[in-house]
N, C-alpha and C positions, 0 to 999 in steps of 0.2 A: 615391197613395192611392185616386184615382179606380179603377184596375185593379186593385187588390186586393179593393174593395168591389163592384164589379163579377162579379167571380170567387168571391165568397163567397155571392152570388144568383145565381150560374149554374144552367142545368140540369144533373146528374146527369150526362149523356152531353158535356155542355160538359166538365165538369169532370174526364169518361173522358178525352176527346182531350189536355187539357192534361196528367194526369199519364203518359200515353203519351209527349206530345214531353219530359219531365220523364226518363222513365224511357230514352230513346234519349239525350237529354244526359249522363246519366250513364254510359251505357254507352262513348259515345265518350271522356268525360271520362276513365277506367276505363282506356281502351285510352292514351292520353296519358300518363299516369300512368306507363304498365306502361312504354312507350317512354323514359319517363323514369329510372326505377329502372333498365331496360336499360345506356341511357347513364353513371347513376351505379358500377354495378356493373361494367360491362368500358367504363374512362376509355381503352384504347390501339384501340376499334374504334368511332371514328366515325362511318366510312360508314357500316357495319351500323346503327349508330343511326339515321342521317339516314334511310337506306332502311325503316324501322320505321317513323319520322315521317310520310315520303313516303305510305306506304300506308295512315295514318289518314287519309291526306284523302278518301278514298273515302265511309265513313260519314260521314267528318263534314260532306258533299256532301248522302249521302242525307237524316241530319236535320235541315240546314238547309232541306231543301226540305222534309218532312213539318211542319215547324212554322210554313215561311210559309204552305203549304197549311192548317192548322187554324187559322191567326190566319183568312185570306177566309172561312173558314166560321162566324166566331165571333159569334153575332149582337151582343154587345154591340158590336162596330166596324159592323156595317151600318146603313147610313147611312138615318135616316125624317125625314119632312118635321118643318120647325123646327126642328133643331138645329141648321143652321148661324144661328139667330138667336140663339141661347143660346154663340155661340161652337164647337160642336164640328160642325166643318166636313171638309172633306176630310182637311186637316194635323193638324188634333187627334186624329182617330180613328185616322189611322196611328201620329200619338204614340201613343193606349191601347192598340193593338194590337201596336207595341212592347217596350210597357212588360210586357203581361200575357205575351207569350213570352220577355221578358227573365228574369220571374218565373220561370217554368216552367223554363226552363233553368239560372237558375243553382243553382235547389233540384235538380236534377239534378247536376248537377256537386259541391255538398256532396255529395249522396249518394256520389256518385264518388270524394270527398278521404277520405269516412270508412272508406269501404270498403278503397281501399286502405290509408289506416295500421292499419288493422285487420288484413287480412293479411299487412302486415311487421311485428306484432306492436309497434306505436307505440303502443298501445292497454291491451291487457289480455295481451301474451304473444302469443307465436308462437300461430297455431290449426293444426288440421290437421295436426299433429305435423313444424310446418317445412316443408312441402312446398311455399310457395311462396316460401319466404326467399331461393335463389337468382336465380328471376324476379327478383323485385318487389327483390333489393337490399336483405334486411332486415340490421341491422344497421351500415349505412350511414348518415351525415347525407342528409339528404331537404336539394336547395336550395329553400327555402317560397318565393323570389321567383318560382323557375322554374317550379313546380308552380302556382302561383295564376295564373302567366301564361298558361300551356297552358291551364288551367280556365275563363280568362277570353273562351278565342276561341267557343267555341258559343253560351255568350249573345252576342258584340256581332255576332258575324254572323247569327245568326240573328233578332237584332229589327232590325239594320241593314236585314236583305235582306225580313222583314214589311214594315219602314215603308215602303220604297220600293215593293215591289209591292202594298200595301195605298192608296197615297196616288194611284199610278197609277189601278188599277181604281176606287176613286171617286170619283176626281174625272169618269172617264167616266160612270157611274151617277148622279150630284148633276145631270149635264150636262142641262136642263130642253127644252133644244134639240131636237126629233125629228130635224130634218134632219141634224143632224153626228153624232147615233145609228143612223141609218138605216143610212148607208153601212158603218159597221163590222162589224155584225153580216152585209153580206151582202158583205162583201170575204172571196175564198175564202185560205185560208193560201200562204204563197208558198214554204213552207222544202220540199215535196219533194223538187225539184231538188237542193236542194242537201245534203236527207242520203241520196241515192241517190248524189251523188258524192264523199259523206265515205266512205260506205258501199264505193263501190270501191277510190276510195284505199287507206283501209285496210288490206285484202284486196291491195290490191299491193304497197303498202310491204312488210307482212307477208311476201308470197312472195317480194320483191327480197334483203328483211333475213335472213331464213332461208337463202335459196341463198348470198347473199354471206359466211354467217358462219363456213363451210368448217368448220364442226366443234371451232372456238377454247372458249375458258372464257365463260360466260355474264355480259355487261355487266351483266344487273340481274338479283338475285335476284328469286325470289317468293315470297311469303308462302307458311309453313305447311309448309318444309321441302324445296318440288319444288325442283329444280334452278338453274331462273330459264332464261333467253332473251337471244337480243342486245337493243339498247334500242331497235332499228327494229322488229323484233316486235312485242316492247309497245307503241312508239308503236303499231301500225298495227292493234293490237285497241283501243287507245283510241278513235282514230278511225272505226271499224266500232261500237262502241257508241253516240258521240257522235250521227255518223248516224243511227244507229234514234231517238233523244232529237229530233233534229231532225225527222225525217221523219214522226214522229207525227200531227202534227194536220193536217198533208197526206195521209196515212195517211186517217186520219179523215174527212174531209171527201170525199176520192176513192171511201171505202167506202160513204158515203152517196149520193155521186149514181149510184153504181153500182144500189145498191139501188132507185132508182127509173127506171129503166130499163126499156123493152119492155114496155107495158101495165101499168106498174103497178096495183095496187088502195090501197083507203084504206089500212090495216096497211102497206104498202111505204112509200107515201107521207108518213105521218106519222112511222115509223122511219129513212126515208132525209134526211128533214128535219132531223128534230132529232139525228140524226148532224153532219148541215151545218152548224146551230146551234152545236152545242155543242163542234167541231171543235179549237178553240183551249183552251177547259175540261177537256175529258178526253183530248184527243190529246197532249199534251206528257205528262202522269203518265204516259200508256198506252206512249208512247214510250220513257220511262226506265223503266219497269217490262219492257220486251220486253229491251231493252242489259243490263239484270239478269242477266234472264233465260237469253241468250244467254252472259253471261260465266261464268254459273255451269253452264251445260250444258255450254261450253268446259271449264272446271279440271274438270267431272266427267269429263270424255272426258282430261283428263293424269292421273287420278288412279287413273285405272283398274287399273292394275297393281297398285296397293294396294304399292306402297315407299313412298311419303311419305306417312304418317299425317296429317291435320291438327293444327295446334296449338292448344291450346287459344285463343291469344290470337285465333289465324286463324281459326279457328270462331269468336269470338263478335265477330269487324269484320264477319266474311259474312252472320250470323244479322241484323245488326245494319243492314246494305245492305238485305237480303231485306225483313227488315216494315218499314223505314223505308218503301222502294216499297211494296209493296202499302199499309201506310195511307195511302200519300199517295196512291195511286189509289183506296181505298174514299171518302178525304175527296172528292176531286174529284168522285165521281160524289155523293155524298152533296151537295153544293155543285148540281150541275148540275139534282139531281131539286126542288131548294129553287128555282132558279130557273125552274122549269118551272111551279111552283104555279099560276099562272095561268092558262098555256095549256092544264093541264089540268080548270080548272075553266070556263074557257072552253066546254073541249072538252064536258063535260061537262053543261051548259045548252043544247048545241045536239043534246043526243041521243046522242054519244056512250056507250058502255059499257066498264061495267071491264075487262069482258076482252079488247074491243077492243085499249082502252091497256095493259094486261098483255101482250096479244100480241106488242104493237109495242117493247115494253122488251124482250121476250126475244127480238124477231128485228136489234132491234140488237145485242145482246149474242153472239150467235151468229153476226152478221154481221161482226164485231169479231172474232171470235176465228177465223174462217175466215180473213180477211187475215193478221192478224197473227203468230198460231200457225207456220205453213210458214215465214212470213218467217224470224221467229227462230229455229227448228231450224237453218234452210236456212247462216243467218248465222252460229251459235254452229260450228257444221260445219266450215264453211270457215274461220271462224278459226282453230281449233284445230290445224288440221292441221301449219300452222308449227312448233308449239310440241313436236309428238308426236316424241318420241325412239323 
C-alpha cells in the first residue's frame, strides 16, 4: 500500500520512468508469450523452442537492469534523515523499491497477456485478417499455468535484483561514518584487467570455433532467420560483449585521469574528477550500452547481404535491448548529475560559472565518447568477422 500511494504522489517524469520499465516488461512478456504459442503450435520441435526461449533472455537482461537502474533514481526509496526512526531504514526502503518495480512490471506483463489473446483472437476474433494466428498458435488451448509462469519471471527478477542493489547502495549512504565513506569513493575500479581479457578471450575462442568448424551445419541458430554459427562462436561474442560491460567503469575512471594529465586547467580538472567520481555510476551502463552497441554493428555487418530479412519477433527483442540500454544509461547519468547537486552548488558559492560547469559536462561527454566510440567499432569488427559467410 505504502508504494502505491507513494507512486500516485510522484513527479510526472517519476511516473514517465516507471511506465517506461511498465512498457519494456510488457514487451518482453510479449516476446515469452510468442515463444510459448511457438512451442504450443509446432509440439515435435523443441529445441527451436528452447532456442527461442534462450534468446529472450537477452531483453529480459536489458530490463531487468533499466528497472533496478530507475528504482536508485526513485526519490521515494532515498534515504533523508529520520526515517530510520520511523522504521524505514535501509531494508524497508529496498522493500518499497521493490515493491513499486514489482508494480510496474507486472502491469506490464498484463499488458502483455492482453495483447497477445487479442492477437490469437481469444478476445474479440482474429484481427488483422489472421495474420498472426499461425505465430502466436491461434486456435490452440493456451496452457494458463505456463503463460502466467513465463509472465511471472520480469517482475520477481526485477524487484529481487532492485531490492538487493537498492539495500546495498544504502546502506552505504545511511553509513554516518566519514572514514569507511572516504575510502570507497576514492578506491579506483579494478574490473579493467579483467574485461580486456574477456575481451580477448572472446576474440579467440571466436577465431579457434570458426577455423575449427570446417564448414559443418551451424550448432546454434540465430535469431531473425540468418543462418546461425558453431556455439564457440557465439560463446566467444558473448564474452567480447561481457568484457566491454566489465571494463566500463575502468573505462571510465582511466578516461578521467587521462583527462587530467600535462598541465591541466580548471575545466580538465573538474571533468577528469568527476569522471573518477562517478566511474562506478555511469561506467557499467556505459559499458553495456558499448557491448549493444557492438553486437548490433556485428548482425548489421552479417545482414548485409540483405538474404535474411529480420523477423518480426527479432526486431522488436532488438528494439527492446537498444532502449532498454540507453534508458538505463540516460537513468544513470540522470542519477549521477542528482548526486553532483552539491558539488555543484558548492562550486558555485565559491565563484564558479555556468558555463565553466557546462564546459566541463560536455568535455566529459566528448571525452567518453572518444574512448569508447573506436573501442566499440574496433570490437563489433572483429567479432563479426567469424560469423561472415
Amino acid at each position: 500500500m505504502l508504494a502505491l500511494r507513494l507512486a500516485r504522489g510522484a513527479h510526472p517524469l517519476v511516473l514517465l520512468r516507471r511506465l517506461l520499465v511498465a512498457a519494456a516488461s510488457a514487451g518482453v512478456g510479449f516476446l515469452l508469450l510468442c515463444t510459448l504459442g511457438y512451442a504450443v503450435g509446432h509440439p515435435g520441435e523443441s529445441r527451436a523452442a528452447l532456442m527461442r526461449l534462450a534468446w529472450c533472455a537477452l531483453p529480459l537482461a536489458a530490463t531487468v537492469h533499466f528497472a533496478v537502474a530507475v528504482a536508485r533514481t526513485d526519490p521515494a526509496t532515498r534515504p533523508r534523515p529520520g526515517l530510520s526512526a520511523i522504521g524505514l531504514g535501509p531494508a524497508r526502503l529496498a522493500a518499497v523499491a521493490a515493491a513499486s518495480t514489482a508494480v510496474s512490471c507486472t502491469l506490464g506483463s498484463m499488458v502483455a497477456l492482453l495483447v497477445f489473446l487479442h492477437l490469437r483472437g481469444d478476445l474479440t476474433g482474429l484481427p488483422f485478417d489472421g495474420a498472426s494466428a499461425e505465430l502466436l498458435a491461434a486456435g490452440r488451448p493456451l496452457p494458463l499455468a505456463a503463460a502466467l509462469t513465463l509472465l511471472a519471471i520480469v517482475p520477481v527478477l526485477a524487484s529481487a535484483a532492485a531490492a538487493l542493489a537498492l539495500r546495498r547502495s544504502r546502506k552505504a549512504v545511511l553509513d554516518d561514518d566519514p572514514a569507511t565513506a572516504e575510502p570507497a569513493a576514492a578506491t579506483a575500479p579494478t574490473g579493467l584487467p579483467w574485461g580486456v581479457a574477456l575481451i580477448a578471450l572472446g576474440l579467440a575462442v571466436e577465431t579457434y570455433a570458426s577455423r575449427g568448424s570446417g564448414g559443418g551445419a551451424a550448432a546454434l541458430p540465430l535469431p531473425g532467420g540468418i543462418g546461425g554459427g558453431p556455439a564457440g562462436v557465439l560463446a566467444g561474442w558473448a564474452l567480447t560483449a561481457l568484457g566491454l560491460a566489465v571494463a566500463g567503469p575502468g573505462l571510465t575512471h582511466l578516461s578521467g585521469r587521462l583527462l587530467q594529465t600535462f598541465r591541466p586547467g580548471v575545466t580538465r580538472l573538474l571533468a577528469g574528477r568527476a569522471l573518477m567520481d562517478e566511474a562506478r555510476r555511469i561506467g557499467r551502463p556505459l559499458g553495456v550500452a558499448c557491448a549493444v552497441a557492438s553486437a548490433t554493428i556485428g548482425a548489421t555487418r552479417l545482414y548485409e547481404g540483405g538474404a535474411h530479412p529480420f523477423g518480426p519477433l527479432t526486431g522488436l527483442g532488438a528494439a527492446l535491448v537498444m532502449a532498454c540500454t540507453t534508458a538505463t544509461l540516460l537513468t544513470a547519468a540522470l542519477e549521477s548529475r542528482q548526486t553532483r547537486v552539491t558539488t555543484k552548488d558548492a562550486l558555485l558559492r565559491l565563484g564558479a560559472s555556468e558555463s565553466l560547469l557546462r564546459l566541463a559536462v560536455a568535455l566529459r561527454a566528448l571525452t567518453l565518447l572518444v574512448v569508447f566510440a573506436p573501442l566499440t567499432w574496433a570490437v563489433a569488427e572483429l567479432a563479426a568477422l567469424p560469423l561472415r559467410r
